[in-house]
N, C-alpha and C positions, 0 to 999 in steps of 0.2 A: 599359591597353595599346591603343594606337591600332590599327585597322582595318586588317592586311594583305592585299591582294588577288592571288591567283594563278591567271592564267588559262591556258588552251591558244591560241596562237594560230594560224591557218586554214594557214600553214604546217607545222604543227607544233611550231613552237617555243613559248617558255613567255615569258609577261611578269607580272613582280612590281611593285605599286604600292604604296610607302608614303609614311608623310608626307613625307619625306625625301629619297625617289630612286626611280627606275624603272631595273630591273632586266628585260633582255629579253634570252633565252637563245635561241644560232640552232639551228636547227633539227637540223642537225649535231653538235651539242653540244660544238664546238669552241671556239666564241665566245660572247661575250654583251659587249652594250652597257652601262656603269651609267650614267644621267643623275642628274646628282645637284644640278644649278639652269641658271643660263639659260648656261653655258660648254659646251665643247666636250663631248662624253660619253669617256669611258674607253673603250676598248676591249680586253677581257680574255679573255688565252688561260687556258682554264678545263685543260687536262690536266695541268697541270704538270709535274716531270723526278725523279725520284730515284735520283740513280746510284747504282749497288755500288761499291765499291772495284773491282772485277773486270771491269764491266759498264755502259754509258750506258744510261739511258732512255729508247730511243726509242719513239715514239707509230705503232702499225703503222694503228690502224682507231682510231674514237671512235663509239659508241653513239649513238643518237637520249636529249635527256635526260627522266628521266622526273619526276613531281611526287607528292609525297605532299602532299595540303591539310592546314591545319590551321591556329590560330593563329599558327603558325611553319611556313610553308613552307617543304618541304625539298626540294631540286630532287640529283637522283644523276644522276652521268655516269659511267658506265663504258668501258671503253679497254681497248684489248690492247698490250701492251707487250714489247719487245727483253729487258727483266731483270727483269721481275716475271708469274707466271702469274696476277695480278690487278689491277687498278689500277682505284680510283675518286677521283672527284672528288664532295664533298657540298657543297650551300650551304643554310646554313640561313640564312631572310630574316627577321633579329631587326628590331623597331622604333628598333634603333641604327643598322644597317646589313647588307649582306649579309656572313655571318661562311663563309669556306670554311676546309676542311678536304682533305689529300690521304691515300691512305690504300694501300698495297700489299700484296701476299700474296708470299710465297716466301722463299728464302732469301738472306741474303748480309750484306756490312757495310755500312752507309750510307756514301758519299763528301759528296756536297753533294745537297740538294735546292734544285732553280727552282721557285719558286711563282709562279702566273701569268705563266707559261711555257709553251711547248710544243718538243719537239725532236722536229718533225716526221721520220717516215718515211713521210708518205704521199701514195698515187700521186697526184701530177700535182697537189701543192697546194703546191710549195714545200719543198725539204728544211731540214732546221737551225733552228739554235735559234729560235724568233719569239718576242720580245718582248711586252707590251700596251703598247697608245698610249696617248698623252696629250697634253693640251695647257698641262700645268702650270708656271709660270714661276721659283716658291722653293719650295726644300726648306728644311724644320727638322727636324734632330738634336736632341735632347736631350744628348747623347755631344758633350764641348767636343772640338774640332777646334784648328785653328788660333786662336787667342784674338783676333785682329784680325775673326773671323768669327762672327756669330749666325747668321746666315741663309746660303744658298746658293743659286747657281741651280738649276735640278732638271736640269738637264744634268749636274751636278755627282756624284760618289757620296759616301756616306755610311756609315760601317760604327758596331753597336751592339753589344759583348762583352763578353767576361772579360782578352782577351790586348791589350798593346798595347806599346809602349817607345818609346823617343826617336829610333830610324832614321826616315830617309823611309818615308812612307805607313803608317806604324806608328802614330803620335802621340797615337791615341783612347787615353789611359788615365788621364785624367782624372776620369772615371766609369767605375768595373770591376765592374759593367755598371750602365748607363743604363737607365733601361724601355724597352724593345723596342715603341717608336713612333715613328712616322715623321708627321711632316704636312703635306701641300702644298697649294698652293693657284695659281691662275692665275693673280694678283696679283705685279706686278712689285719686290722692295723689294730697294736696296742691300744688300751684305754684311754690313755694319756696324749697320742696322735694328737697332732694337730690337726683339726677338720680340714683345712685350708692346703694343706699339703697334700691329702688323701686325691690325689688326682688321678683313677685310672678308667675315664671316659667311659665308664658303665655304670653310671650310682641311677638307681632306679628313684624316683617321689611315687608317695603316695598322698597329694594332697586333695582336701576336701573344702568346698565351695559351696558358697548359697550367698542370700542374703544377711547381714548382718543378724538381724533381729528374726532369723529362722535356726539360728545355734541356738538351738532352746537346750542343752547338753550339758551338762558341769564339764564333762570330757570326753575325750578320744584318747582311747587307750590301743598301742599295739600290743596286740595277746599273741606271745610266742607258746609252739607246742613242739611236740617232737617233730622236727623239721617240716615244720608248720608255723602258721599265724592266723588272723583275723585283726579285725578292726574291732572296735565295741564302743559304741557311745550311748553314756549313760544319760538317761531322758529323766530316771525317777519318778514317772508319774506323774507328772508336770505338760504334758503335752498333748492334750485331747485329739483324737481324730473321731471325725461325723463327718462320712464321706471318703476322701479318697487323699491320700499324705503320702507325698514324696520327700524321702531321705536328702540330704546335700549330693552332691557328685561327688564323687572318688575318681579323682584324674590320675593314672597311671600312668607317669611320663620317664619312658628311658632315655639315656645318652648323655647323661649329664656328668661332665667333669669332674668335679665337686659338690659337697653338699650345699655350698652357699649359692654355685651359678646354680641349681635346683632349687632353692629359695626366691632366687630372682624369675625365674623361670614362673614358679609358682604364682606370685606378686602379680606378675604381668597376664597371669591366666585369670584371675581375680581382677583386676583391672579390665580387661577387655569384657567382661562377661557385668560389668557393672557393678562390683562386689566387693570394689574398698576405692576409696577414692585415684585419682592419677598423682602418681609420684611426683611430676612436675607441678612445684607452687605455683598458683599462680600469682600468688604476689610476695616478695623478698619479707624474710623474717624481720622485726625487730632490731635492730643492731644491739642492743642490748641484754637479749635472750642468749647469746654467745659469751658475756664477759664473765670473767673466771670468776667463780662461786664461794663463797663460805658456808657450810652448812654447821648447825653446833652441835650434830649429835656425837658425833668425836669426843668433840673437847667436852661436853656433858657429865661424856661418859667415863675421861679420865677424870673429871672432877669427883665422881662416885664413886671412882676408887679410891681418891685421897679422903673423901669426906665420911668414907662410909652410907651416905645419904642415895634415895632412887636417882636415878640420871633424870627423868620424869621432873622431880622435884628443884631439877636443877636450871630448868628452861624460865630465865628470871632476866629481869630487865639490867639487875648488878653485872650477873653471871655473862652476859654477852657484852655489857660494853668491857667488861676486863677483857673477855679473849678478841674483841675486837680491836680495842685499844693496843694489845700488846702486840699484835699483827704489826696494826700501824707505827708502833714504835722502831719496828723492824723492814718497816718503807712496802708490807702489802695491804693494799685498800682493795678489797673485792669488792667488782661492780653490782655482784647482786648476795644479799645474806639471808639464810633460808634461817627462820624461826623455827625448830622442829621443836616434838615432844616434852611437856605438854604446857602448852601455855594459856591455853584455855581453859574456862569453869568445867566445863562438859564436851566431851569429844563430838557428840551429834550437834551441837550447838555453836554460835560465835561471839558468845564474850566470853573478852579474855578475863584471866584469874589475876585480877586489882592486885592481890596480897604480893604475886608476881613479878607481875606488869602495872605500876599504878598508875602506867600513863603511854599506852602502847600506840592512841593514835600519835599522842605527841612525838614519839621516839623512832616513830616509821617515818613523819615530818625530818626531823630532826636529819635523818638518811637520806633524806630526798636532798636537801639542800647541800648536801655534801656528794650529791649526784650517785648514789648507790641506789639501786632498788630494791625492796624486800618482800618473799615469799612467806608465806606461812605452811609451813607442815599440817595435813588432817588425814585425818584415819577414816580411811572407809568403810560404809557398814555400819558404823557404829548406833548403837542404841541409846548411849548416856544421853539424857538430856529429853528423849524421843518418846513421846504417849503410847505404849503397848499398839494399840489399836492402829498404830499407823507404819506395823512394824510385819517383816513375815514372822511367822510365829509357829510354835511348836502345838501338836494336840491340846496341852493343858493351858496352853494362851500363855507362856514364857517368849519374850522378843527375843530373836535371834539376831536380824539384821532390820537395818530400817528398809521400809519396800516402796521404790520408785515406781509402783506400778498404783502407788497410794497417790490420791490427787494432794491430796494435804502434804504427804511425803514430799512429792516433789515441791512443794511451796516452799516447805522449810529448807529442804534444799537450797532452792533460790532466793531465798531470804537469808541463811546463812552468807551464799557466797556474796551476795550484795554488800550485805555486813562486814567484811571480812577484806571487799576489795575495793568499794565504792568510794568517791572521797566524800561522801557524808558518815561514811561508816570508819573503817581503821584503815582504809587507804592505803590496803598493799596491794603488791602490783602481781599476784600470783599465787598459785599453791604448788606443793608440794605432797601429793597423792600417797599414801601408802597405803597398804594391807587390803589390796583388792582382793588379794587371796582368798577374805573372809568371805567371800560370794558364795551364801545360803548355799547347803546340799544337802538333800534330806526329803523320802518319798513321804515320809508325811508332816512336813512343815506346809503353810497353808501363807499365799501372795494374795492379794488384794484383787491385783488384774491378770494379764497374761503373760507369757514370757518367763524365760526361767534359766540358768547356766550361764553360758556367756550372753544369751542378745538381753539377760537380764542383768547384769556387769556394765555393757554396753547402756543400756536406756538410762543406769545409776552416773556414769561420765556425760553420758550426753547434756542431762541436766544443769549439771556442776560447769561442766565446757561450756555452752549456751549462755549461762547466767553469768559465770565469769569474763566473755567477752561484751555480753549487754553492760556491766558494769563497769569495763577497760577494753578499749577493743584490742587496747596489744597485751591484754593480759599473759600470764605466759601457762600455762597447768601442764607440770610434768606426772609424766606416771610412770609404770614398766609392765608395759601392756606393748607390746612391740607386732602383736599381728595387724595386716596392712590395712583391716577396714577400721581398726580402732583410729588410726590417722587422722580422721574427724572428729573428732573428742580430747584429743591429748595434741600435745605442741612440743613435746621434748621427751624422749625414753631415757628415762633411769636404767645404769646398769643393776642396781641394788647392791644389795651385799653381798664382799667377798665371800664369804664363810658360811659354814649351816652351824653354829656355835652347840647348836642342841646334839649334835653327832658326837657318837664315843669318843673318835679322836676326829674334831674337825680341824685342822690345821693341814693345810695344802698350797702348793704353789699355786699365788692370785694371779699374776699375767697371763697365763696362758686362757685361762680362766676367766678373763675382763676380756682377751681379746678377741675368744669365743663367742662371748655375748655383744659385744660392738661388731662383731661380724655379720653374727644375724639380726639384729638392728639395722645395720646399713643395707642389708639386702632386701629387709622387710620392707622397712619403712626410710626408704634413702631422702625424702623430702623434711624428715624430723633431724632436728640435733640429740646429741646424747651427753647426758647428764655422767660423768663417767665416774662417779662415789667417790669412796675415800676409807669404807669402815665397811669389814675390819681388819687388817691384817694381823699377819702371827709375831711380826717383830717390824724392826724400823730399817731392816735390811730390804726384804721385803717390800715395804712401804716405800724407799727409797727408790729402789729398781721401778715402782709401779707411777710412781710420783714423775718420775722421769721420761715417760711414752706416754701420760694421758692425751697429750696434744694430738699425737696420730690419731685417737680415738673417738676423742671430743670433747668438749668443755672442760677445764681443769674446773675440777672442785676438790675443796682443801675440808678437812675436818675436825683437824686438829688445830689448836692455838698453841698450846707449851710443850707437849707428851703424847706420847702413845695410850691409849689407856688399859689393853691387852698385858703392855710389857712395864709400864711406864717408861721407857728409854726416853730423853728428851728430845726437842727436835733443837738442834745446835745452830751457830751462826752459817754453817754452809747449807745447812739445809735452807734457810731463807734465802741466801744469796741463790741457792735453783733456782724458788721458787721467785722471786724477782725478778731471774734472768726471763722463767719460762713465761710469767704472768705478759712481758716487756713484749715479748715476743711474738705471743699470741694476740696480743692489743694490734701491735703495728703489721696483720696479717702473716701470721706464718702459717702455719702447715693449720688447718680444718678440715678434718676429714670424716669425724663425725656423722 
């Protein structure tokens, strides 16, 4: 561990010198400076805000601050505050960066806390909210946004959660949840930049740590101001404090090359600290969780544009041995075929829809003996099928989401996936996750038990993970949840979909795009494989270029049997001859990089 130094200085105030950055706290204990190379310095309001649902935070007085020595200096700031009879501020100055904490006494529900923030009440310094400064030029999210976008200006905001959907200003649900890092940098780079490229060994993290099941937050959102920011995680009222409740840390780590080696950086800062499992398996995946994929929501979904019929409506025991069959006639047999959308009576529930499927154990038999294995598609959250009463729920007792925090919830859960995977039941070999997005938001929707935002996302996989290994222990449960502590609940990251289809004009170049989100999946969660999609792209130009690098990325997965269903373009004999060559290739080890 390199040499941290913490002095007093002739004002009072405190200055911290690591390899890294200088760290000098005003005397006041309201501010402090961080230098962190030869750009402008930060300047960072150290009280930060934690509203009650009842009550704002405001800042009445702020202590002088004081310093405990040690190999890790620890600098406390103390504060009297409008809704808490205690508030401190800790920074502990690790050799990564300085890591804070906020921390309040009293009673009430959390609403939002501002981290490095202050919402001044005091005399004659300025009332309201004060931001800290900066002079940083792009923001990077990990959390895809807009798909035409890797990078951002840090004027820009940026939100990283569990909730997201297809309205404006909603669209983060691409990753449900992303690792909770942010990282900027004073460097100027187009939207479109490749993250991976942006290399000018000053990108600052701001990443944020605890234990899993202590993200009680739908999100962390970075709030830009006029050459300002803050953090903001929204709690919703979901979080009681009686007694004394401390925030996650906010590790402030400079020096980082890139934004993904700051991903990895981050990862390992969470690992050490106990807070997402160790990257390294300890035991070798499945050999068959790798072999190239068929999912049917593609070819569904061209089928609903020849049929006029829902894509939904198209997930049928006919409908899949054609695009299966016609695969095969064309010499690709995928080792594993994902049943998506909807094959089920009811989304919360697992029986399949007879009129459908009239013999779905027999037909996952049927795969097995031909050595394929088969996933099932299920929608999370869902309520069809699920007793109100065992659901979170709105004031007027309308279900919103089913709630794991329900003892019966979690039954049927595991009685579902038993059903679903067991070979007494339908005997597949895995799921296929979607719509975590749908992860309840909302200060007055009402859970069963505790937890709420992400560690209430988390407790909803945990279930599903659990039961589906109790019922196959090489079960496979993909999702696209790529932060590092979800790694114990999921077994394979989905990149999702190319496109946000719901945008005025969403058509954009997909590779750069896939290759953004397999980046931060590799950096996040380098012990998982990645499921690398298929749907949607804008044409079969497109399609083709992307079709052609999946291997770099991760598992080829195919989605189409005949057509595009965007464009209807067909997919021709050279197109099988790729995908033949690539499938050939990836079998007899080629490039996994995943």
């Amino acid at each position: 561990m390199s040499e941290i130094k913490a002095i007093r200085t002739d004002d009072g105030g405190i200055e911290v010198t690591a390899a890294g950055y200088r760290l000098t706290v005003a005397p006041d204990g309201v501010g402090a400076r961080l230098a962190t190379g030869p750009g402008y310095p930060l300047d960072l309001q150290l009280p930060g805000a934690l509203d009650r649902t009842d009550a704002r935070d405001e800042t009445l007085s702020v202590d002088p601050p004081r310093l405990a020595e040690g190999p890790v200096p620890r600098i406390t700031i103390t504060r009297r505050s409008t809704a808490w009879s205690a508030a401190e501020t800790r920074i502990d100055c690790t050799p990564e960066g300085p890591e804070f904490t906020w921390s309040v006494t009293g009673s009430g529900r959390l609403d939002e806390a501002s981290l490095l923030a202050l919402r001044s009440a005091l005399p004659g310094r300025g009332t309201g909210l004060r931001p800290s400064g900066h002079d940083w030029r792009t923001l990077f999210t990990p959390n895809p946004g807009p798909p035409r976008r890797l990078l951002r200006g840090a004027g820009g905001s940026a939100v990283i959660g569990a909730s997201g959907d297809a309205r404006p200003g909603r669209g983060h649900w691409f990753f449900t949840p992303a690792p909770l890092c942010f990282a900027l940098t004073t460097e100027a780079y187009p939207d479109e930049a490749d993250p991976g490229t942006a290399t000018d060994a000053d990108w600052l993290t701001l990443g944020l740590g605890a234990p899993v099941r202590d993200l009680t937050f739908t999100e962390a959102a970075y709030v830009p101001s006029d050459q300002g920011f803050h953090l903001r995680l929204s709690y919703e009222g979901h979080t009681p404090v009686d007694g004394t409740y401390r925030t996650p840390a906010l590790l402030l780590a400079p020096g980082h090359p890139d934004p993904y080696t700051g991903l990895r950086a981050h990862r390992a800062w969470l690992e050490a600290n106990g807070w997402a499992p160790p990257a390294d398996r300890a035991d070798a995946a499945p050999a068959w969780w790798t072999e190239p994929m068929f999912c049917g929501w593609g070819a569904q979904m061209a089928r609903a544009r020849d049929t006029g019929r829902p894509a939904p409506a198209l997930s049928t025991q006919q409908e899949y041995d054609a695009h299966l069959g016609h695969l095969e006639r064309h010499g690709l047999v995928p080792g594993t075929v994902v049943i998506d959308d909807k094959w089920q009576e009811s989304y919360g529930t697992w029986h399949p829809d007879r009129a459908k499927w009239p013999d779905l154990p027999g037909w996952i038999g049927d795969r097995h003996e031909r050595g394929q294995k088969v996933l099932l598609w299920w929608r999370a959250w869902s309520t069809e099928g699920v007793p109100d009463e065992w659901c979170v729920r709105t004031p007027d007792g309308h279900p919103v989401a089913i709630d794991p925090t329900h003892p019966k919830a979690r039954d049927l859960l595991a009685d579902s996936v038993a059903g679903m995977l067991a070979p007494g039941g339908l005997d597949a070999d895995g799921l296929k996750i979607d719509f975590t997005a749908d992860t309840p938001s909302g200060h007055n929707l009402a859970a069963h038990g505790p937890g709420w935002g992400i560690a209430l996302l988390y407790d909803l996989l945990a279930v599903i993970h659990a039961a589906a290994k109790a019922a196959k222990p090489d079960a496979l449960v993909i999702t696209h949840t790529p932060h590092p502590a979800f790694a114990g609940v999921t077994d394979m990251i989905r990149l999702n979909d190319m496109l946000r289809l719901d945008d005025p004009d969403p058509y954009a170049p997909v590779i750069p795009q896939m290759r953004y989100r397999a980046a931060v999946t590799a950096a996040s969660c380098p012990q998982l494989p990645v499921d690398t999609d298929d749907w949607c792209t804008p044409d079969r130009e497109q399609w083709r270029a992307y079709a052609a690098m999946k291997t770099g990325l991760g598992v080829p997965a195919l989605y189409h049997s005949t057509h595009l269903d965007r464009t209807g373009e067909p997919l021709d004999d050279d197109d099988y001859a790729a995908l033949r060559l690539q499938w050939a290739h990836w079998r007899a080890g080629g490039e996994k990089t995943g």
